[in-house]
MARBA-3410 file (N, C-alpha, C, O; in Angstrom, 1 decimal):
80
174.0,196.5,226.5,175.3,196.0,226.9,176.4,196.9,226.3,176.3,197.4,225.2 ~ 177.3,197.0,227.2,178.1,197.9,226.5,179.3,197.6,225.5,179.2,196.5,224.9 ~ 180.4,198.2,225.3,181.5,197.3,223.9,182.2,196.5,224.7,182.2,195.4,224.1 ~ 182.6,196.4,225.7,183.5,195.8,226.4,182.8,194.3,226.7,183.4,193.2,226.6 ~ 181.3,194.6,227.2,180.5,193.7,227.3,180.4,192.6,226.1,180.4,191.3,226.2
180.1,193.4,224.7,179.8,192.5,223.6,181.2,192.0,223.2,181.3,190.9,222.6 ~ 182.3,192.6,223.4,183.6,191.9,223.0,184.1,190.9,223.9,185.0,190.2,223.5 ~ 183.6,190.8,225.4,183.6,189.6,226.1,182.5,188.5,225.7,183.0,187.5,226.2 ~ 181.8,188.2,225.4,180.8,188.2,224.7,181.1,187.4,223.3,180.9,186.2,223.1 ~ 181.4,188.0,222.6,182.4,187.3,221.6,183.5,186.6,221.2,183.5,185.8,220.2
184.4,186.9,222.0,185.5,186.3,222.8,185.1,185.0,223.2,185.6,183.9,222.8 ~ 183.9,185.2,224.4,183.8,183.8,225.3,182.8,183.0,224.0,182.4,182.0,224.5 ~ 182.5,183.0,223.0,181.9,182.3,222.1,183.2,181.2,221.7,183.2,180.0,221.6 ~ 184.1,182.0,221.6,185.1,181.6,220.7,186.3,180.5,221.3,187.1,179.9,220.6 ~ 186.1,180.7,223.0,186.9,179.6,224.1,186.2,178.3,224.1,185.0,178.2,224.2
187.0,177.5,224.0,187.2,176.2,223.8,187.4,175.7,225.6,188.5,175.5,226.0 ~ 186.1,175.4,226.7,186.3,175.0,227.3,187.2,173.4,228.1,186.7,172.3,227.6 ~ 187.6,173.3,228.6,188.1,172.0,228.9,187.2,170.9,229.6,186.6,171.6,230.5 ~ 186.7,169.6,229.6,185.7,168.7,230.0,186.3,169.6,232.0,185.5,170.2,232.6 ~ 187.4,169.6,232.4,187.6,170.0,233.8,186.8,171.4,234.1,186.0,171.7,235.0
187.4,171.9,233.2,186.3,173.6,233.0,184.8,173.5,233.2,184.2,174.5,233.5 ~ 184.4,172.8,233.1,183.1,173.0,232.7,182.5,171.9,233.8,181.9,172.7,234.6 ~ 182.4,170.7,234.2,182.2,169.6,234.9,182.1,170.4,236.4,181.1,170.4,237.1 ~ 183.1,171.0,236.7,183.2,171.0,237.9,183.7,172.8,238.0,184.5,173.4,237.4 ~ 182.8,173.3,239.0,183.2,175.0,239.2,183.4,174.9,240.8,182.3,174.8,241.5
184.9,175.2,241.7,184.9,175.6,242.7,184.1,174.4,243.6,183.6,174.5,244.8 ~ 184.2,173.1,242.5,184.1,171.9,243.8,182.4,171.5,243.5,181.8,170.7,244.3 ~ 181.9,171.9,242.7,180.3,171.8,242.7,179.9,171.4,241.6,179.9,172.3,240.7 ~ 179.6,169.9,241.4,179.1,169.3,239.9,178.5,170.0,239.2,177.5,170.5,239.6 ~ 178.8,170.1,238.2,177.7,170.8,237.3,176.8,169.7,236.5,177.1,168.5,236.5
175.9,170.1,235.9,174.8,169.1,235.7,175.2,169.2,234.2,175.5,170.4,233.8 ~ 175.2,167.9,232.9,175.5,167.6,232.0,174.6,168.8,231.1,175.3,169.1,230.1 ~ 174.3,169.0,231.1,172.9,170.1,230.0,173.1,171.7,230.6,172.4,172.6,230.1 ~ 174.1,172.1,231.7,174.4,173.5,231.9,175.8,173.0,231.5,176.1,173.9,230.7 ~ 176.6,172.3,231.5,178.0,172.2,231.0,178.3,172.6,229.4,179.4,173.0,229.3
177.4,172.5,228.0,177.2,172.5,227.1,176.3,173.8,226.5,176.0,173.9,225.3 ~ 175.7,175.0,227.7,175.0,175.9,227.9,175.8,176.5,227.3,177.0,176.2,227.2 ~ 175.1,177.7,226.6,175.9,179.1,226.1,175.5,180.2,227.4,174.5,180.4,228.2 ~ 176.5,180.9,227.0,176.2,182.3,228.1,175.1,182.3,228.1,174.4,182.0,229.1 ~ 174.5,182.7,226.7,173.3,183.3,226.4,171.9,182.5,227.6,171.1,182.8,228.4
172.5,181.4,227.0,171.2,180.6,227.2,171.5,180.1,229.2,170.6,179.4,229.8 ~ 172.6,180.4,229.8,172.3,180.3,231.4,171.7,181.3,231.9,171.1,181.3,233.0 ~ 171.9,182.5,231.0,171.5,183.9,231.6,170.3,183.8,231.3,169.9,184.8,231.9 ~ 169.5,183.2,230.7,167.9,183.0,229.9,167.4,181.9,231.6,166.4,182.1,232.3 ~ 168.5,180.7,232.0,167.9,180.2,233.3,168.0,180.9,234.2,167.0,180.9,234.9
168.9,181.5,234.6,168.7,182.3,235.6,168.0,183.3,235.7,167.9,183.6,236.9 ~ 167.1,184.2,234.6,166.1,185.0,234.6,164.8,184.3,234.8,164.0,184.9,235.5 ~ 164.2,182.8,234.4,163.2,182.4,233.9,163.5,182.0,236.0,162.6,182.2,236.8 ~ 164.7,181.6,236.4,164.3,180.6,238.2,164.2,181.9,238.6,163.8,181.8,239.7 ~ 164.5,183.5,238.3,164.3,184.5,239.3,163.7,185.2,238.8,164.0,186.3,238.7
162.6,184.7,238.2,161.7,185.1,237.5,161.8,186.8,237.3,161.1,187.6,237.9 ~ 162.9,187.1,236.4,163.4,188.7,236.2,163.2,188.8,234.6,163.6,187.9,233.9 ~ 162.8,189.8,234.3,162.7,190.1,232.5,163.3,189.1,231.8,164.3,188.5,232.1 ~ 162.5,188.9,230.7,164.1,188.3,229.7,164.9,189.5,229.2,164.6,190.6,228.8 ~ 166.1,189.0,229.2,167.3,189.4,228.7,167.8,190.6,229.7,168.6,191.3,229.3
167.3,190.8,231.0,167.7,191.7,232.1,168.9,191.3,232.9,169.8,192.1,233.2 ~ 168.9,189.7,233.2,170.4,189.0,233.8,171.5,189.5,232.7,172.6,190.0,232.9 ~ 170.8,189.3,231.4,172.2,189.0,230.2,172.6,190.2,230.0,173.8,190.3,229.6 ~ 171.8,191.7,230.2,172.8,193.0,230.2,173.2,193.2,230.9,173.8,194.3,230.9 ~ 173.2,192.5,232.3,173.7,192.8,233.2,176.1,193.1,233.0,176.9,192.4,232.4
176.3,194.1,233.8,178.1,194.0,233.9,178.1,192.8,234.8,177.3,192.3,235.7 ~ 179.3,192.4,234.4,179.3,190.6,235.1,179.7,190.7,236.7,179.6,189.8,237.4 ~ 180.3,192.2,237.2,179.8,192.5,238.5,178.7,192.9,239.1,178.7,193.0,240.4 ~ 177.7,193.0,238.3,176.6,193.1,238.8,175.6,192.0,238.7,174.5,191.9,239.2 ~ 176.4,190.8,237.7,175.8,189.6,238.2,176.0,188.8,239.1,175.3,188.0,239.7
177.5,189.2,239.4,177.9,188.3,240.8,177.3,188.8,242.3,177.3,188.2,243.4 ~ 177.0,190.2,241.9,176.2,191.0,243.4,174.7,190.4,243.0,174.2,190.0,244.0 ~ 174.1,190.3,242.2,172.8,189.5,242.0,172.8,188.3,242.6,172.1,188.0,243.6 ~ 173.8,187.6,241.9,174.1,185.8,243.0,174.2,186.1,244.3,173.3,185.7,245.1 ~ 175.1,186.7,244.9,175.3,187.2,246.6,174.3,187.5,247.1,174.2,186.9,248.2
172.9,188.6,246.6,171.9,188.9,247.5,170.9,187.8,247.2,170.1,187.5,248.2 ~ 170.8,187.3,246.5,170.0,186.4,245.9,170.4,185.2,247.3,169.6,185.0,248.2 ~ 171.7,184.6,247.1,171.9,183.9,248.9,171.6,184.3,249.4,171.0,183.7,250.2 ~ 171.7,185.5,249.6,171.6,185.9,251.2,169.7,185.9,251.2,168.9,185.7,252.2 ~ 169.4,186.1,250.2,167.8,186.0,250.9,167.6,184.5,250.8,167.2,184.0,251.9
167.7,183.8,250.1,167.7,182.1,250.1,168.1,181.9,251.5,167.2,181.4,252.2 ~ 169.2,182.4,252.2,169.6,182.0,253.4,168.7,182.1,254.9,168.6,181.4,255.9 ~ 167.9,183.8,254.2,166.7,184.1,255.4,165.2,183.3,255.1,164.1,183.6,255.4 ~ 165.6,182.5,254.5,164.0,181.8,253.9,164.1,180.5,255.1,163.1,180.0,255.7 ~ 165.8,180.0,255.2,165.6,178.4,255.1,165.6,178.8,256.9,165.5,177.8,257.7
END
């Protein structure tokens, strides 16, 4: 991970989410037990449901996590 990475990283340890922040992202419930998740530990679920290394999501640049979620739909999309 690089500095920029671990200083976001440390930073986001240190934010004090709001019950609105966290409940609800962009209109889509969040489930009580990812609302109370640490970075650390969603990036640990989303490796173990996309069955990818551990700790390979979590070095990920957080642009390269959001291009992970996009192709990741788009093949979900050619499945259904």
């Amino acid at each position: 991970m690089s500095i920029m990475g671990h200083v976001y990283v440390w930073l986001d340890r240190r934010v004090e989410y709001t019950e609105e922040e966290v409940s609800n992202v962009l209109g889509l419930p969040i489930d009580e037990d990812l609302r109370t998740s640490s970075r650390y530990e969603l990036c640990r679920l989303i490796e173990a449901e996309f069955k990818v290394p551990k700790d390979s999501f979590w070095t990920l640049h957080s642009t390269q996590k959001i291009r992970f979620a996009a192709q990741q739909m788009r093949e979900m999309k050619k499945g259904v």
